[in-house]
N, C-alpha and C positions, 0 to 999 in steps of 0.2 A: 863828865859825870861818871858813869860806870861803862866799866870796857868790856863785860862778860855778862852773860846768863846768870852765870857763878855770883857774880854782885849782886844784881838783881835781885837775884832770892836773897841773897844775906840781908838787904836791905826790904824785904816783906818780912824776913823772920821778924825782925824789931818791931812790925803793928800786925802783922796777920788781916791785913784789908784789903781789900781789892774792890775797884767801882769802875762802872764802865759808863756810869748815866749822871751829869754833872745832878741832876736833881734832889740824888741821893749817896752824894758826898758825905763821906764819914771824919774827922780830923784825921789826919796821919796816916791817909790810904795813899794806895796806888791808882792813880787813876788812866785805866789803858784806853787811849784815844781811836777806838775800834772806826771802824768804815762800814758802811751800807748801799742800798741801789736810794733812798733817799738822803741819809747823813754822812756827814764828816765830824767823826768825835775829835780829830785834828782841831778844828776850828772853837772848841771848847776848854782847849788844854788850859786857858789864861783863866777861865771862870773855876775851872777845878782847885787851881791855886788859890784864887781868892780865897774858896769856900775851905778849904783847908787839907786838899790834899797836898801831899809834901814833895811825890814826885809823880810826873805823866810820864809815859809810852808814848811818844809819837813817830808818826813815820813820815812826815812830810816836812822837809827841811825850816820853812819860813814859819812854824810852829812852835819853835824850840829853843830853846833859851834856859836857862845854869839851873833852871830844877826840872829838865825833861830830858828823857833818853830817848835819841834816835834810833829807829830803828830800820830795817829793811820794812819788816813785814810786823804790823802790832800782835794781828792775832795769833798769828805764828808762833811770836813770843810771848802770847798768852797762853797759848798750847804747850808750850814748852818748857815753861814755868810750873806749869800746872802739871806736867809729868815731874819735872825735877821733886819738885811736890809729894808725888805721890811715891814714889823711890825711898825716900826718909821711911816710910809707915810700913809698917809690920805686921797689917791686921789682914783679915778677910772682908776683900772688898766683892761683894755681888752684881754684877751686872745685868741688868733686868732690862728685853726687847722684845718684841712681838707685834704682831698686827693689832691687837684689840687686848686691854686690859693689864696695858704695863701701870699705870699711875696709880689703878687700886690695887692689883696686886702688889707693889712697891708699896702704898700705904698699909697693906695689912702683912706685911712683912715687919715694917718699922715698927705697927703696935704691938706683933706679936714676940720680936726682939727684943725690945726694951723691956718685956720682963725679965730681963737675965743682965743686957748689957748695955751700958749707954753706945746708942747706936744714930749716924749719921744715915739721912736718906734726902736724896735730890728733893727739893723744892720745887714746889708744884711741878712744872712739864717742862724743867730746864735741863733737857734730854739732847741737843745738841750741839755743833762743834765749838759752841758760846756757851753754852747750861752746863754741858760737861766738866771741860775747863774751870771754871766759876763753883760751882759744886765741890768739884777736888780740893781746891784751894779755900774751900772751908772746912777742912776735916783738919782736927788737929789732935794732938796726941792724948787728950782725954777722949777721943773715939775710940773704941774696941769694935767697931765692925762698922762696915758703911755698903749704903746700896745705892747702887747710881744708877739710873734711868737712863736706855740709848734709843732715842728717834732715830729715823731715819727716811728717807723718799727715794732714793736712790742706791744702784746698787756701789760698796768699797765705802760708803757711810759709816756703816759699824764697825767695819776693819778699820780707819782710821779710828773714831773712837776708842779702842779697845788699843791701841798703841799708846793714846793719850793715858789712860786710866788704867792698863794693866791690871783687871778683872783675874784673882784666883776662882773666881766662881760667876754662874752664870747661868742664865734660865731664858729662854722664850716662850711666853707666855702661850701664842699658839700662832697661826699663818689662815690670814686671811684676805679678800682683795681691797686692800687698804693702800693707797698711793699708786694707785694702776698708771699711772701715766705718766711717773717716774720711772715705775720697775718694767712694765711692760706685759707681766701675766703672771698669776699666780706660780710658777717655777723662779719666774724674776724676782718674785718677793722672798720664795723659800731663799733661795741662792744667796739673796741679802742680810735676809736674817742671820742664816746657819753660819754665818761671817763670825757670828760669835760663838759658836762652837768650834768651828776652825781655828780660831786663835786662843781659845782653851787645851784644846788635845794637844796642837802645838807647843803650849808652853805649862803643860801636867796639870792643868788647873779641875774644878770639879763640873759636871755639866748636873742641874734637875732638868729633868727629861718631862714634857709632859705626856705619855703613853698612850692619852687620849686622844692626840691630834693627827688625824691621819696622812698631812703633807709632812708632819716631820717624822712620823714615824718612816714614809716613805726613804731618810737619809740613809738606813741600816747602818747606823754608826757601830764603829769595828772598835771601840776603846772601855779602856777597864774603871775609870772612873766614873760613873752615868749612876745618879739617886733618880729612879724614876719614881714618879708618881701619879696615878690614875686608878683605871678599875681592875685592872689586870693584878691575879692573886699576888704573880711578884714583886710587884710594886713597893718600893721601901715604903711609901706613904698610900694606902691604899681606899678608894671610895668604895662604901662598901654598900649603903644607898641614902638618897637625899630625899626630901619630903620640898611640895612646892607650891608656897602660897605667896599670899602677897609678899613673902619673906621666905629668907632658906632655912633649913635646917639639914645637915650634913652628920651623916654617920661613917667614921674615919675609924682604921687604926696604923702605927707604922712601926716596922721593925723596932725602933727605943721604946714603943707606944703598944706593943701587944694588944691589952684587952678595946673592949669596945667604945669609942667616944662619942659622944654626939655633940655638935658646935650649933649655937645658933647664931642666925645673924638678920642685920637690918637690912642687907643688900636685896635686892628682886631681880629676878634674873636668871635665866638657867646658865647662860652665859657667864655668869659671876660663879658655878658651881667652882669651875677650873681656878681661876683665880683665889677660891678661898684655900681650898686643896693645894696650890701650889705655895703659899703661906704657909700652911701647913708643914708643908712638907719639909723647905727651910727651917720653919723653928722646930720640929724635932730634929732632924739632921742636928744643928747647933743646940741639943740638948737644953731647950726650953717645956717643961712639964707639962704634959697634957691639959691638966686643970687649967694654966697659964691659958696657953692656946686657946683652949672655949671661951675664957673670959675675955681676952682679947679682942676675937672675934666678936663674940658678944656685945662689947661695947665700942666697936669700932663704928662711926659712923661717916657714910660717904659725904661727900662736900663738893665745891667745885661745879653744881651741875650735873654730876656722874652718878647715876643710878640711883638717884634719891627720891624716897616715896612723902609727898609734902601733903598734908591735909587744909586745904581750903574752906571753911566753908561745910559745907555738907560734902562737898568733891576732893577726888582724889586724887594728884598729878604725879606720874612719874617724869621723873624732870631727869632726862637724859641728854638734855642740850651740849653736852661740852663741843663733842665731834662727832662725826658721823661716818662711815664705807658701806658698800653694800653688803659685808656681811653681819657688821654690828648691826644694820638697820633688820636685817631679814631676823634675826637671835632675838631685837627686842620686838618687832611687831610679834613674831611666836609664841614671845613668852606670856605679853601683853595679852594676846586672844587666851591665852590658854587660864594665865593665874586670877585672873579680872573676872568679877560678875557684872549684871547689869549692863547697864547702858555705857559704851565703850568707845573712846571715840581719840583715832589717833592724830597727830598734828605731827605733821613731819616736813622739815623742810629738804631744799635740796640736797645735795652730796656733790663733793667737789675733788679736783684731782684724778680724774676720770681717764682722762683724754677720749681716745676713740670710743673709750666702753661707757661715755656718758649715756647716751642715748639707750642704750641694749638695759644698763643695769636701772635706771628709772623706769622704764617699762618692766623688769622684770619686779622693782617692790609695789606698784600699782599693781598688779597680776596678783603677788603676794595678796596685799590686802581685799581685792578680790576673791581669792579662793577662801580666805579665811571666813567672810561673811558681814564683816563689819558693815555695817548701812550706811553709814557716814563717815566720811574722815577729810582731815584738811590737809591738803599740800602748800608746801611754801615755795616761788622761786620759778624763776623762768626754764630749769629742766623741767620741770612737772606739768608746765606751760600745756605740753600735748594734752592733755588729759582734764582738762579747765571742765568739758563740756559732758563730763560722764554724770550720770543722774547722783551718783552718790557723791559727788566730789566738790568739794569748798575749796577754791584757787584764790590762793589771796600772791602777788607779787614781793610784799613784804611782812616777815614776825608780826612787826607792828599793826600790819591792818589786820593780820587773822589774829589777832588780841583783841581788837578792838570791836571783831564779828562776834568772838566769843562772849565778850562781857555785853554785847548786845542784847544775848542771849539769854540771858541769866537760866544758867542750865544748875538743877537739884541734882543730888546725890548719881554724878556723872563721873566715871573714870577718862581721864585723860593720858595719854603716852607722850608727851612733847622731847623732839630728837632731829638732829640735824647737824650741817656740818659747821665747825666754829663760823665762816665766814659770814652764815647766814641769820646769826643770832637771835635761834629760836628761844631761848632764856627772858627774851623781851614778851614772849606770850606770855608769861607768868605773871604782868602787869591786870592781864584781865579780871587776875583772880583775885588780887587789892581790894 
């Protein structure tokens, strides 16, 4: 079949497809025979042909037969590809990471972009050493700009990525304790993140700085490329102040953007302030018009579970299910007590990826909710477990049954906060309000 990487790609230039999941076979893709701790995409290579891919990736010898390439390693050479990939393209590619609020701030980059330029951005949360890859390899030369999304749990995560994808630009959203039992402490996570500023300065690319976040501001970066943006006067992209209700409203202006702007938006969140701001600040940096930018903002609206305010009924839910850490959970109970009237009542399930800091940072967002006053609220999940027998507190084990307390309930014009971590699938409480 093909004796080179160098084939490889000549042979995707001719369909531009790539599939990794027999389910969703395309004709005339690539189908790469990936491996997991439950699957073997090896053992599916024959069904991908059937369905009409033309050539597999495999890397297990008794697999392979006159339309599959062996390989050492598949993913590897999906990694590899997918740089060769990226090498071809000419444009400005963004690299977007952070503890809390890479996926909206990457969507409100993309709305705010596309008023100027057809622009590519990652796919939902395909932010790893698989989404990455996958991502690149969908960008093709009708792109003029593309933003790719980097996960990460671990520290040298992002620095591979960023070898994969060769990011001219690059933003961290902000540093929070998010994957603690990966990284090990909040220095662990800086250290990880700033991976992607490290291989910007390294190879002259541009850094948005967010000036507001005080673990990175900690970095005292020593380089001449840096568009910050925050509250600080010199800021290219400057907050100048925000109004906070159930919704934001944001008064900006930035160096291409002198006079005064005010953006509105659907997001809730003081937490989303940063992330609208650093939107911003990208599309003036690339010369997208103020007007643009408001509008965009404007009609951007969140999706996925992430930060979206759903009207039930006479009730209110903020449905912040997607994922959860203790510091996005501490940002929305805040915000929650602060923006909300009435009768308030938060649903929050566990938080995962802890490790040792499981037990301390559960106790510390019950304490939270405590200080704030809330009378009621419901915990999901066997961290919360401690705390079953406190007079204000609703323990349910599973989403499901603290769904099924709520719609017991039948609660009037009641604000809700439902947030938790993907595993625990507090998005299933939203069944009560049916």
């Amino acid at each position: 079949m093909y004796s080179s990487l160098t084939d490889l790609y000549k042979h995707f230039t001719k369909q531009s497809v790539v599939c990794t999941d027999t389910r969703k076979i395309s004709d005339g893709c690539i189908f790469f025979a990936l491996k997991g701790p439950n699957f073997n995409g090896n053992q599916f290579a024959a069904e991908a042909i059937e369905k009409g891919a033309t050539l597999c990736v495999v890397d297990e010898n008794e697999y392979a037969n006159e339309k599959c390439l062996l390989v050492e390693n598949v993913l590897e050479t999906l990694q590899s590809m997918a740089n060769l990939h990226r090498k071809t393209l000419n444009i400005p590619i963004i690299a977007i990471t952070g503890s809390n609020g890479k996926t909206t701030t990457k969507e409100l980059c993309r709305e705010i972009l596309a008023r100027k330029y057809n622009v590519f951005a990652t796919s939902g949360n395909l932010n790893n050493h698989i989404g990455v890859p996958l991502s690149l390899l969908s960008l093709s030369t009708k792109h003029q700009l593309a933003i790719i999304e980097m996960g990460a749990n671990h520290k040298n995560e992002i620095e591979s990525l960023c070898k994969i994808a060769e990011p001219t630009y690059g933003l961290i959203t902000n540093i929070g304790s998010a994957h603690l039992e990966g990284f090990g402490s909040i220095a662990g996570i800086l250290k990880a993140k700033s991976e992607l500023f490290d291989y910007l300065i390294a190879n002259d690319g541009t850094i948005f700085f967010n000036g507001n976040d005080s673990h990175l501001n900690s970095l005292e970066l020593n380089y001449s490329k840096i568009i910050p943006y925050g509250s600080e006067k010199n800021s290219f992209c400057e907050l100048l102040e925000f109004e906070r209700t159930e919704h934001l409203k944001i008064k900006w202006k930035s160096k291409n953007e002198p006079t005064e702007n005010i953006a509105h938006s659907s997001l809730t969140g003081d937490y989303n302030i940063e992330n609208i701001l650093a939107a911003t600040c990208v599309g003036s940096y690339f010369g997208v018009p103020a007007t643009d930018i408001n509008l965009a903002i404007r009609n951007y609206e969140s999706k996925n579970n992430r930060s979206q305010i759903v009207i039930k009924n006479s009730n209110t839910i903020v449905l912040d299910a997607y994922n959860a850490n203790p510091s996005s959970m501490m940002a929305a109970i805040s915000n929650f007590s602060q923006s909300f009237k009435g009768v308030k009542i938060p649903v929050l399930g566990e938080m995962h990826e802890l490790g040792n800091f499981t037990k301390e940072e559960h106790k510390n967002i019950f304490n939270e909710l405590t200080k704030l006053g809330f009378e009621e609220f419901i915990l999901v999940g066997n961290n919360f477990e401690p705390f079953k027998t406190k007079e204000q507190v609703k323990y349910f084990n599973t989403a499901s049954e603290a769904g099924k307390w709520i719609q017991d309930q039948n609660f009037k014009n009641a604000n809700f906060l439902i947030k938790g971590s993907r595993a625990t699938g507090m998005e299933k409480v939203m069944l009560a309000f049916e």
